[in-house]
LOLUMNU-16628 format. One record per residue (C-alpha): x, z, y. Coordinates in Angstrom, 1 decimal, padded with zeros to 4 digits, always signed. Each point is the difference from the previous one (the first is absolute). Layout:
LOLUMNU-16628
<rec <X Z Y>>
...
//
This chain:
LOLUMNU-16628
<rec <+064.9 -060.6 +038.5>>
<rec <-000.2 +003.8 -000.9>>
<rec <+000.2 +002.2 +002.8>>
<rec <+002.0 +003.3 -000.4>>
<rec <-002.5 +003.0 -001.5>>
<rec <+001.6 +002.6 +001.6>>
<rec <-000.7 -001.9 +003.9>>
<rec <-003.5 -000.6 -000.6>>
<rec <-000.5 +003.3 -001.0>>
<rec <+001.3 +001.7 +003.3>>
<rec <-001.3 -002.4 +001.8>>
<rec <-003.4 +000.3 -001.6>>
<rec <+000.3 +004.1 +000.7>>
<rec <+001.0 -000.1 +003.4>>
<rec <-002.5 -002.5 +000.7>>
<rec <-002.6 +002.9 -001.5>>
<rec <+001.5 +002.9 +002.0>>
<rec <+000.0 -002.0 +003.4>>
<rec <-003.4 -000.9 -000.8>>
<rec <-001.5 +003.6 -001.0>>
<rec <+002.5 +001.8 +002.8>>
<rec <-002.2 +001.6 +003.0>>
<rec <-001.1 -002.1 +002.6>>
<rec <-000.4 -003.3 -001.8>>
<rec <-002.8 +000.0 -001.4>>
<rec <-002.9 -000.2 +001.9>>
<rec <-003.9 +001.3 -000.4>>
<rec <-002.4 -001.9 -001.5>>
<rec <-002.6 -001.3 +003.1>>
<rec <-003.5 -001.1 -000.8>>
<rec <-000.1 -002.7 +002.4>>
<rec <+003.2 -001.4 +000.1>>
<rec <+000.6 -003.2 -002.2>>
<rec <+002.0 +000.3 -002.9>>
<rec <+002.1 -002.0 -002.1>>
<rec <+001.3 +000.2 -003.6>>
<rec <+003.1 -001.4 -000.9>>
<rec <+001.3 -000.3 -003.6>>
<rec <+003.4 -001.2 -001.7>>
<rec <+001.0 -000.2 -003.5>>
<rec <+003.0 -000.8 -002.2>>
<rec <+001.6 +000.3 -003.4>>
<rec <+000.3 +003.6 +000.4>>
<rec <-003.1 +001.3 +001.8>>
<rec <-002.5 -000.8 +002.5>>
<rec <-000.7 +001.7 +003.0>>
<rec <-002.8 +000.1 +002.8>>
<rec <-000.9 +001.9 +003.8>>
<rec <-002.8 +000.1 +002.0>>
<rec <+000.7 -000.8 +003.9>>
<rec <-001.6 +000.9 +002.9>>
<rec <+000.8 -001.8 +003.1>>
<rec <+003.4 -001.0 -001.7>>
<rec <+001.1 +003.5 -001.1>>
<rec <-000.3 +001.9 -003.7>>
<rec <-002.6 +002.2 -000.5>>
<rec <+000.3 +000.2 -003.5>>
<rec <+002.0 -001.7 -002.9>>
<rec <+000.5 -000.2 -003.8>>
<rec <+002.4 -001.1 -002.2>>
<rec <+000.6 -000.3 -003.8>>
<rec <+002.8 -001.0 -002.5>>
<rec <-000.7 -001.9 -003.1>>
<rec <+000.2 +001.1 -003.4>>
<rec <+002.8 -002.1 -002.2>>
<rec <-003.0 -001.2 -001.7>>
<rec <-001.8 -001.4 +003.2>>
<rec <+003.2 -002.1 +001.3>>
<rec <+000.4 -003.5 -000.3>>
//
């Protein structure tokens, strides 16, 4: 049921570094439709801002012990 800590950890940072690495993402353009996606768990919750089905920007944030279920 529990998945290993450790995984989802460097998963979770090479997710980050692939993400904020040059070249992916992309500039903001006024007149280009844009799409928020969000996602949540136990542990955080997450969200990025698409343009044309590429990141422009995202964010990201772990819960406090206090704020898990």
């Amino acid at each position: 049921m529990y998945e290993d800590l450790d995984t989802i950890t460097h998963s979770a940072r090479s997710i980050e570094q692939e993400i904020t690495s040059m070249g992916v993402l992309r500039y903001f353009e006024p007149n280009v439709v844009s799409v928020i996606q969000t996602g949540a768990s136990q542990e955080g919750l997450g969200a990025v801002f698409l343009q044309q089905g590429q990141p422009v920007c995202y964010a990201c944030k772990a819960l406090a012990d206090k704020k898990k279920l």
